[in-house]
ROVOBA-289696 format. One record per residue (C-alpha): residue number from 1; residue in three letters; x, y, z. Coordinates in Angstrom, 2 decimals, padded with zeros to 5 digits. Each point is the difference from the previous one (the first is absolute). Example, Ala and Ser with C-alpha at 12.3 -4.5 7.8 and 13.67 -1.06 7.14 Angstrom:
REM residues 2
i->1 aa->ALA px->012.30 py->-004.50 pz->007.80 $
i->2 aa->SER px->001.37 py->003.44 pz->-000.66 $
REM end
This chain:
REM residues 275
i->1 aa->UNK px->-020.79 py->-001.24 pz->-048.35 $
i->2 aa->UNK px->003.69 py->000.60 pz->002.26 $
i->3 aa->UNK px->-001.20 py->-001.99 pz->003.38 $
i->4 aa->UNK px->001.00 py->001.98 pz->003.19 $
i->5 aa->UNK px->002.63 py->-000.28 pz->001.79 $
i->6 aa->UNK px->000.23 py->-001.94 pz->003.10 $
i->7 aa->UNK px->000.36 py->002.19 pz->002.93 $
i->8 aa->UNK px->003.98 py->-000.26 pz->001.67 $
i->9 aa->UNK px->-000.08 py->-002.05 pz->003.43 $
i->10 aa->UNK px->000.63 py->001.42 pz->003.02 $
i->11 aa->UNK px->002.05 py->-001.25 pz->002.79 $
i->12 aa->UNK px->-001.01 py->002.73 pz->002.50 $
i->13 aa->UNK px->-001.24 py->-001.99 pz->002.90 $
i->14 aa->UNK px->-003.54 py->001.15 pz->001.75 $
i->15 aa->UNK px->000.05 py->000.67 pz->003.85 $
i->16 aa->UNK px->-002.76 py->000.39 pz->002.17 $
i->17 aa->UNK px->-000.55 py->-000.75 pz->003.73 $
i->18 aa->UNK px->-002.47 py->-002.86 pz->000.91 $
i->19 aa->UNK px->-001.31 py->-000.85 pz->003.26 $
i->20 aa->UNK px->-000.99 py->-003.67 pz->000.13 $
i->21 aa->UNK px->-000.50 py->-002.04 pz->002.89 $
i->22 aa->UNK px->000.36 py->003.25 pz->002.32 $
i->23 aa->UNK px->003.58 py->000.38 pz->-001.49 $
i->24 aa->UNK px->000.94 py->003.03 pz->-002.30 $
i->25 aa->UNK px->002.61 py->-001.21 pz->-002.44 $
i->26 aa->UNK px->001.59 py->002.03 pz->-002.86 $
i->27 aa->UNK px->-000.58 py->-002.52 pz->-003.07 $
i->28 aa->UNK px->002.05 py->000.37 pz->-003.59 $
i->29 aa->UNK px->-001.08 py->-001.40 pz->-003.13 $
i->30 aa->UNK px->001.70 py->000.21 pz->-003.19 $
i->31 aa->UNK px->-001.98 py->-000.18 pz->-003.41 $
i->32 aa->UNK px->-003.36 py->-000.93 pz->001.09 $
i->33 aa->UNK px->-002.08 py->001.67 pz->-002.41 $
i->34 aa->UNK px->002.05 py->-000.47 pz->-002.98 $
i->35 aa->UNK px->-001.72 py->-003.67 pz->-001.30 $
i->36 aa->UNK px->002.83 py->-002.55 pz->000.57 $
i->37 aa->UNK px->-001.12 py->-003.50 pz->-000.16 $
i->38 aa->UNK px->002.96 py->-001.32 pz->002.78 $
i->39 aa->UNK px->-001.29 py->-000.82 pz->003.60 $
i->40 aa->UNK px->001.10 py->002.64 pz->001.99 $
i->41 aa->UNK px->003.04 py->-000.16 pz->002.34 $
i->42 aa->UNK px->-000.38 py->000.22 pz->003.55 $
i->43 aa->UNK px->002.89 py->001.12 pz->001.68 $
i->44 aa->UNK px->001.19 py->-000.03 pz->004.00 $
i->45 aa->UNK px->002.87 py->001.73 pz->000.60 $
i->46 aa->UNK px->002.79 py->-000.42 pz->002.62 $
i->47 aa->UNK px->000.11 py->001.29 pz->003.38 $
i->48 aa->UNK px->000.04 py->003.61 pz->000.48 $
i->49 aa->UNK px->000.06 py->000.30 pz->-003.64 $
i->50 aa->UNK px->-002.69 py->002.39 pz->-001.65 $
i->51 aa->UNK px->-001.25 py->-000.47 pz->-003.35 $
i->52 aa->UNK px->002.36 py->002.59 pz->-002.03 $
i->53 aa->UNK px->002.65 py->-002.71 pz->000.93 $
i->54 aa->UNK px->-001.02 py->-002.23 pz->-002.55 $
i->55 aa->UNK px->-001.54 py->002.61 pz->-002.23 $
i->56 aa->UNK px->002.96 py->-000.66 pz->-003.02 $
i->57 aa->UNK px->-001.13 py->-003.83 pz->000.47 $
i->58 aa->UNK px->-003.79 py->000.96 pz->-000.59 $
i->59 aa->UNK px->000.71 py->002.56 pz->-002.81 $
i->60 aa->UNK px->001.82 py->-002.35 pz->-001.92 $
i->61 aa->UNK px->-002.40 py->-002.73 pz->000.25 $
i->62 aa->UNK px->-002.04 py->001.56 pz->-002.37 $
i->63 aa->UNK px->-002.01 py->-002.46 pz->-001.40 $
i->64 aa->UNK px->-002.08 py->-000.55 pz->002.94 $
i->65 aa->UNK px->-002.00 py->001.38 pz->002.56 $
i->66 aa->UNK px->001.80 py->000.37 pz->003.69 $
i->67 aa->UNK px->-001.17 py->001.01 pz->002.78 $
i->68 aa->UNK px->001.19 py->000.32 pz->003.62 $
i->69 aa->UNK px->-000.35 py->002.11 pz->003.36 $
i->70 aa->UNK px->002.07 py->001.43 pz->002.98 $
i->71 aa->UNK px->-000.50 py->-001.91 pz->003.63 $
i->72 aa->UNK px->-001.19 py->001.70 pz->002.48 $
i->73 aa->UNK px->002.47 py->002.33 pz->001.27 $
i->74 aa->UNK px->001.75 py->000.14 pz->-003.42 $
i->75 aa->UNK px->000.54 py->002.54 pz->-002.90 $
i->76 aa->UNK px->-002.99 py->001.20 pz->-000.22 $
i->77 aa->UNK px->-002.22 py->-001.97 pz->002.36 $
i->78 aa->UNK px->-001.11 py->001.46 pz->003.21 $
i->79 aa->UNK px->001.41 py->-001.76 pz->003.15 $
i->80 aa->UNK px->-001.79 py->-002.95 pz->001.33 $
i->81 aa->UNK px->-002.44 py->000.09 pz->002.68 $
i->82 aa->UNK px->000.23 py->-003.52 pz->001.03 $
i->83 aa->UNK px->002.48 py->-002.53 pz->-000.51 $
i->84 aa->UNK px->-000.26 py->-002.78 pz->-003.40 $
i->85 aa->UNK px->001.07 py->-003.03 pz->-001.05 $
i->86 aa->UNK px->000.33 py->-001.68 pz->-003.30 $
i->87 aa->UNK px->-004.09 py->-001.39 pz->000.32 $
i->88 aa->UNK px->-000.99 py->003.69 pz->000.38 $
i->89 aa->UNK px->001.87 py->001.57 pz->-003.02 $
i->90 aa->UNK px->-000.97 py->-003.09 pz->-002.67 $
i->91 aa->UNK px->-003.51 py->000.95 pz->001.03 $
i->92 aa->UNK px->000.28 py->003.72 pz->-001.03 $
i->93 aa->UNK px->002.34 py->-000.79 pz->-002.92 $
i->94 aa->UNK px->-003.08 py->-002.48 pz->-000.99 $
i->95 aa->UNK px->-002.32 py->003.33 pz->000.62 $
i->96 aa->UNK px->001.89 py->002.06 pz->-001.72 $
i->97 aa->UNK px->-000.37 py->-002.32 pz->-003.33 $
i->98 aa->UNK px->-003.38 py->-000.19 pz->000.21 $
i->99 aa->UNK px->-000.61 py->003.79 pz->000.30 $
i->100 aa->UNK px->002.04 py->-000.08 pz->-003.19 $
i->101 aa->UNK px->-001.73 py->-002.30 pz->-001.61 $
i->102 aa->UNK px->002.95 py->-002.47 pz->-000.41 $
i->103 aa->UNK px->-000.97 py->-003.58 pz->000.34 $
i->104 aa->UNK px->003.20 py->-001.47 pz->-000.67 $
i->105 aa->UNK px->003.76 py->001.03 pz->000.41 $
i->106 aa->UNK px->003.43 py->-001.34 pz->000.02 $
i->107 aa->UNK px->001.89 py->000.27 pz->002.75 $
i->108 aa->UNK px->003.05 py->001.60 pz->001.19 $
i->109 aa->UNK px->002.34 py->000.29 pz->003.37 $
i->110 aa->UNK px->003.24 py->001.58 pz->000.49 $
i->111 aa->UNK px->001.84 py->-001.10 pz->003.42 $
i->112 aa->UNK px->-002.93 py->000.62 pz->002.47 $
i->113 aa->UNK px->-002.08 py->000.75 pz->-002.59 $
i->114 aa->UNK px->000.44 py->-003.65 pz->-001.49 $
i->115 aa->UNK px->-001.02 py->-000.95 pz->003.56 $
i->116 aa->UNK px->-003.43 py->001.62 pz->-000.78 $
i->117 aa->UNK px->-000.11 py->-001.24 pz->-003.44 $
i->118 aa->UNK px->000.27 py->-003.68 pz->001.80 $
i->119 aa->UNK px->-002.61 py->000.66 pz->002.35 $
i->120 aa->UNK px->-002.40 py->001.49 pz->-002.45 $
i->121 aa->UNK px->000.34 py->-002.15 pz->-002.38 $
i->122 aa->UNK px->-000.86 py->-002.64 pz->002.43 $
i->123 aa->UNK px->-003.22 py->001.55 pz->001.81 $
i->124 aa->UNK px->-001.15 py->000.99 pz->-003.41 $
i->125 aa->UNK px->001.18 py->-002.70 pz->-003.27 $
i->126 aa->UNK px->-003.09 py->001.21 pz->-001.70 $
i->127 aa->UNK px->001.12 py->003.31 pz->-000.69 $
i->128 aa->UNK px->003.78 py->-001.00 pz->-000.84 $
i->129 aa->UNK px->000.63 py->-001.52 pz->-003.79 $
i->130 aa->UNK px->004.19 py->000.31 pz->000.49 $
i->131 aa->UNK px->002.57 py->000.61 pz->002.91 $
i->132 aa->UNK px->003.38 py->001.11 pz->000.33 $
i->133 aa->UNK px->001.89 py->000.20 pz->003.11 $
i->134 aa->UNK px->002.86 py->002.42 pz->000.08 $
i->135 aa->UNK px->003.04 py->000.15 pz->002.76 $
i->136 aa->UNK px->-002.11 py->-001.47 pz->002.57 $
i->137 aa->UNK px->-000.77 py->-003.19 pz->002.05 $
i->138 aa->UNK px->-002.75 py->-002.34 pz->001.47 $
i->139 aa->UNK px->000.13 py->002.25 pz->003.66 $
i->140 aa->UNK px->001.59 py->-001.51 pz->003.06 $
i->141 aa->UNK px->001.46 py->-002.63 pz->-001.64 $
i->142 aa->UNK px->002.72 py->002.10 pz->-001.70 $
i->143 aa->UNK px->003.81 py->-000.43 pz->-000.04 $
i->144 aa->UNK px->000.87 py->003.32 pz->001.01 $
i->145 aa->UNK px->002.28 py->002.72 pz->-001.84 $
i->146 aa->UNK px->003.22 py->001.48 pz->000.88 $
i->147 aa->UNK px->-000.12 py->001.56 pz->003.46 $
i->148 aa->UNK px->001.64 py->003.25 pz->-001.08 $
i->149 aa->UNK px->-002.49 py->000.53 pz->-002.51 $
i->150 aa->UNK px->-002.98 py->-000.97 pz->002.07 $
i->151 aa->UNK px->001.54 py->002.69 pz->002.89 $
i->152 aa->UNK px->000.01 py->002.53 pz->-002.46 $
i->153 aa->UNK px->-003.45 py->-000.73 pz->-001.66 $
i->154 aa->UNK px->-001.49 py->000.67 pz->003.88 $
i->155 aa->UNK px->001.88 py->003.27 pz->-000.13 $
i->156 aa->UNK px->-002.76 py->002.99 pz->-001.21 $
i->157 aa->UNK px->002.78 py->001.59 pz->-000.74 $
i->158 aa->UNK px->000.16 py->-001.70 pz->-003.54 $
i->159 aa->UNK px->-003.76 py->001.73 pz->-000.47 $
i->160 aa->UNK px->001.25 py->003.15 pz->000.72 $
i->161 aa->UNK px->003.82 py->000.78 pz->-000.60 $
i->162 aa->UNK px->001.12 py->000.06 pz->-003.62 $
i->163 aa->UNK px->003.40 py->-000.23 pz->001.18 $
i->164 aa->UNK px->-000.13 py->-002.86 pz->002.13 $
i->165 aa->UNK px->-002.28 py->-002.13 pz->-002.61 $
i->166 aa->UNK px->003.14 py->000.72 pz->-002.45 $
i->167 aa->UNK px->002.80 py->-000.84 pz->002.19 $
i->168 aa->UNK px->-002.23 py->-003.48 pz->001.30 $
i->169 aa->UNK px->-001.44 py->-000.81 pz->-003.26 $
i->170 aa->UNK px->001.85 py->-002.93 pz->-001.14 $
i->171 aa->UNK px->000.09 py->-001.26 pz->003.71 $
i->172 aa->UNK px->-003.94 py->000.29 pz->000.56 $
i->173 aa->UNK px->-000.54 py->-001.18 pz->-003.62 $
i->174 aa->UNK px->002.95 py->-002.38 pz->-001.16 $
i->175 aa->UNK px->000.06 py->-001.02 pz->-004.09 $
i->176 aa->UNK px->000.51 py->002.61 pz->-002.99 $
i->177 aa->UNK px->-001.31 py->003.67 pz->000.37 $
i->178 aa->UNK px->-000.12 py->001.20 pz->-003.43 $
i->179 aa->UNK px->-003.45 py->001.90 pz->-000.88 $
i->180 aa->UNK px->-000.98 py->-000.24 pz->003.76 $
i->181 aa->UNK px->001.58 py->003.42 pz->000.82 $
i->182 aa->UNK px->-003.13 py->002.05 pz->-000.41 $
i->183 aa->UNK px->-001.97 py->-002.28 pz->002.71 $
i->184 aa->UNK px->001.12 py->002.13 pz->003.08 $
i->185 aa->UNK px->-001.43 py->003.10 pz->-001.48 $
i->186 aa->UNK px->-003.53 py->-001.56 pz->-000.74 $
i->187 aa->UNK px->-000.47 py->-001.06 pz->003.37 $
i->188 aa->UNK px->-001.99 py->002.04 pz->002.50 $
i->189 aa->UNK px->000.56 py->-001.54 pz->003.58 $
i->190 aa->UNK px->-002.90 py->-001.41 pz->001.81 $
i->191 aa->UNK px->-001.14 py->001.05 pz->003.25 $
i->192 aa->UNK px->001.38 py->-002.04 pz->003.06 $
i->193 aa->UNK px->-003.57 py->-001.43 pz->000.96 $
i->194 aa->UNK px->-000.25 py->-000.92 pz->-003.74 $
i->195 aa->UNK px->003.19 py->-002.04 pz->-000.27 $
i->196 aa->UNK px->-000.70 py->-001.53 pz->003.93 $
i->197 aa->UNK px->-003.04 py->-001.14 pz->-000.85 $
i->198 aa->UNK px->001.29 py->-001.60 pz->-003.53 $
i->199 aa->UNK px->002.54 py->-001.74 pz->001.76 $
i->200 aa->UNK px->-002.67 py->-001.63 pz->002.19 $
i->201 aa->UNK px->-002.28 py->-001.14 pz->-002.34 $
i->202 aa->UNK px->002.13 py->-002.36 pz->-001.07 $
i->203 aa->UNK px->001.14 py->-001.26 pz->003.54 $
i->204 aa->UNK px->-000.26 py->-003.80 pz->000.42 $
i->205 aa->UNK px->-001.06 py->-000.04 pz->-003.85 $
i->206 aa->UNK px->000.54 py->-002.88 pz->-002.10 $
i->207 aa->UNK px->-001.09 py->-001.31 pz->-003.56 $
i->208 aa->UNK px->001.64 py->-003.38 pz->000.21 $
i->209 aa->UNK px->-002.58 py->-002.47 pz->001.51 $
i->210 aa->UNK px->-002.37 py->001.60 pz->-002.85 $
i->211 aa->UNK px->001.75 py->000.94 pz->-003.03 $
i->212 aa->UNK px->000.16 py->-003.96 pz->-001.20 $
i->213 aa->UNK px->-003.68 py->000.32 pz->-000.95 $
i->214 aa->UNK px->000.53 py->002.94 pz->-001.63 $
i->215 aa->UNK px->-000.42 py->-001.10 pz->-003.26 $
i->216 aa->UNK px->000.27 py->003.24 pz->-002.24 $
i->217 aa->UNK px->003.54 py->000.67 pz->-002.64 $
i->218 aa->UNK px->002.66 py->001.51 pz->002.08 $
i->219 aa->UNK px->002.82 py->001.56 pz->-000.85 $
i->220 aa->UNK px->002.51 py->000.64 pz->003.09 $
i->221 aa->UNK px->002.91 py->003.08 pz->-001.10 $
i->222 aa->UNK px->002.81 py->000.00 pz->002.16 $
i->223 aa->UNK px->003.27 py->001.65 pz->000.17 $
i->224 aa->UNK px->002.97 py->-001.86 pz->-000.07 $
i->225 aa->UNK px->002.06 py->002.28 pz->002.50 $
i->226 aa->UNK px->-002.99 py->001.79 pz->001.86 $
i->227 aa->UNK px->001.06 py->-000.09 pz->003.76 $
i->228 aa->UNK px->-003.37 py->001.09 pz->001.55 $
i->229 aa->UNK px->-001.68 py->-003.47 pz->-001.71 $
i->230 aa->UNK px->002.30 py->-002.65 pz->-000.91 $
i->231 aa->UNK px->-000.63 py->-002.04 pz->-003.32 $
i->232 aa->UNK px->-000.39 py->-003.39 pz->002.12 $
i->233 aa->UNK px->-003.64 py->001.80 pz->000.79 $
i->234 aa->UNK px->-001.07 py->-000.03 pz->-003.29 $
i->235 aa->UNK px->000.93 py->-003.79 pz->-000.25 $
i->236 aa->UNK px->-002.12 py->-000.65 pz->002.90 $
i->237 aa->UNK px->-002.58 py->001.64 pz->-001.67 $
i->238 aa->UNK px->000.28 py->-002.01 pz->-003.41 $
i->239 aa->UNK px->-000.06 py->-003.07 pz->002.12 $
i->240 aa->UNK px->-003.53 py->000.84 pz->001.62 $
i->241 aa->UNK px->-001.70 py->001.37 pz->-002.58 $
i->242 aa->UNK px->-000.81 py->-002.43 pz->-002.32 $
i->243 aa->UNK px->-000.44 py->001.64 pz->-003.64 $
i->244 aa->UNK px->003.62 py->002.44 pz->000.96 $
i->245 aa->UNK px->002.58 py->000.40 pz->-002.11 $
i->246 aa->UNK px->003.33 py->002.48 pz->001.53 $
i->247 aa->UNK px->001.56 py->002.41 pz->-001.60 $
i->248 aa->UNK px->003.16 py->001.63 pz->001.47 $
i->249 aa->UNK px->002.17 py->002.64 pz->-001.21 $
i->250 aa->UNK px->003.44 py->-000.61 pz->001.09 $
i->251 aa->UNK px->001.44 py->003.36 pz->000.63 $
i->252 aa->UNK px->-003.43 py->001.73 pz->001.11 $
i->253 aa->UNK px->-000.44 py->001.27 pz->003.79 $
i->254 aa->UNK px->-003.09 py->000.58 pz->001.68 $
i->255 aa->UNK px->-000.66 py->001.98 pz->-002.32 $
i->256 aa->UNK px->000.16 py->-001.64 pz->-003.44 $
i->257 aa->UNK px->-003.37 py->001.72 pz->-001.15 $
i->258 aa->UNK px->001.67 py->002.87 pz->-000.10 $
i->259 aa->UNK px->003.32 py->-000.41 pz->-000.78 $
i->260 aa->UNK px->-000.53 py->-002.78 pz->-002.81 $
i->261 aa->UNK px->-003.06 py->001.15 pz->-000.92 $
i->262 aa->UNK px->-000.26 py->-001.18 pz->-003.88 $
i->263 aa->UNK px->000.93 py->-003.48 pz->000.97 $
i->264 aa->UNK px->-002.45 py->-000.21 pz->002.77 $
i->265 aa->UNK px->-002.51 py->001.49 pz->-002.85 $
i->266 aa->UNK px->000.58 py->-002.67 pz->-002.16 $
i->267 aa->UNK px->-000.53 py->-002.34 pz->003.01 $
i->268 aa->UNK px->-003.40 py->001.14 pz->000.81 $
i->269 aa->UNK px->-001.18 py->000.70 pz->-003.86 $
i->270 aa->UNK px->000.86 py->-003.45 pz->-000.42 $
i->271 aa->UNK px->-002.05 py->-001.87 pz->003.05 $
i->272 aa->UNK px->-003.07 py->002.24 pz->-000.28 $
i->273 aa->UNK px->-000.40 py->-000.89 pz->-003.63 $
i->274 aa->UNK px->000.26 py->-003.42 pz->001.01 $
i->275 aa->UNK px->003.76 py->-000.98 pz->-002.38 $
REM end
């Protein structure tokens, strides 16, 4: 007797709108019901940046379970009532798994995101089997980027003018921009009390004093020419966290996910299976 088929996998994420905590959050998660054995990927993105950003990076990470939401203010999220910080938001991320019935995840932060992924996996290393820490830094204690590229990233301008985000785009970004060109059109801009209030969660934030206890794999991605985060971040990072290894890709911007997206693939592929 001919045994059946397996059904095809989808990558068709799932959206719904969750309020946890008093917060209403637009959530994404990407091939939840269709058996894979992988932890599931949790996934904070960078500021201003809603989750159809980084939708080609979830799609083709196929062999696992991802999930990830808007902030508040954000894509799809409604604005913010109150102000956050990084306590608040690794609480309802933590709430969110549960309602999902995820016990554990790996972990994963782009720029401001990866500020997040710190902080969370800090206030909860139960829930967090692997990290990687993307284009980002331990907070305060940052060597800052180029100043003409840090002007421009506090322009909303780059949110909302196709024209300006082309002309600035190796300025704001720095590093190689092949395969990155679709990013401006995936980008819906977030409301001004949305971005305000992301920018002052993280006010006076810092991993550092903390993040030599944290004792879970790390892999730190950095770009080699990305002029919003300089590389000598990640090798503060590597030196604090103890189990870190860095990875940089010479010719990537800020933006390396994107742009050099199969070699940042391998990257990941290759830490969360634990070569």
């Amino acid at each position: 007797m001919a045994s059946k088929p397996k059904p095809a996998l989808t990558t068709e994420p799932e959206f719904s709108m969750e309020v946890v905590d008093g917060r209403t959050l637009r959530v994404g998660r990407w091939r939840f019901d269709e058996g894979l054995t992988k932890p599931p990927l949790l996934f904070f993105n960078g500021i201003g940046a809603n989750m159809e950003a980084v939708a080609p990076f979830a799609e083709m990470l196929d062999e696992r379970p991802f999930i990830t939401f808007d902030m508040p203010g954000v894509g799809g999220s409604p604005d913010p009532k109150v102000p956050y910080n990084a306590f608040l938001m690794a609480r309802v991320a933590d709430l969110l798994l549960k309602r999902f019935g995820v016990e554990q995840v790996d972990v994963m932060g782009v720029s401001w995101g990866g500020a997040m992924a710190q902080h969370f996996a800090l206030q909860h290393p139960g829930r967090v089997n692997r990290l990687i820490l993307a284009a980002t830094t331990a907070g305060m204690f940052m060597v800052p980027g180029n100043i003409k590229a840090l002007s421009k990233m506090a322009d909303p301008r780059r949110y909302i003018d196709p024209g300006y985000m082309e002309k600035h785009f190796a300025t704001l970004y720095g590093g190689s921009t092949k395969g990155a060109g679709g990013h401006t059109g995936r980008i819906t801009p977030p409301s001004k009390i949305g971005y305000l209030y992301q920018l002052l969660a993280m006010i006076g934030w810092t991993s550092a004093p903390f993040l030599p206890f944290l004792d879970k794999p790390t892999l730190i991605m950095m770009g080699g020419d990305d002029q919003i985060v300089p590389v000598i971040n990640g090798d503060i990072l590597k030196t604090l966290i103890p189990n870190a290894q860095l990875s940089v890709i010479e010719d990537g911007g800020h933006l390396f996910l994107l742009s050099h997206l199969d070699e940042s693939l391998a990257a990941i592929r290759a830490h969360l299976d634990g070569a």
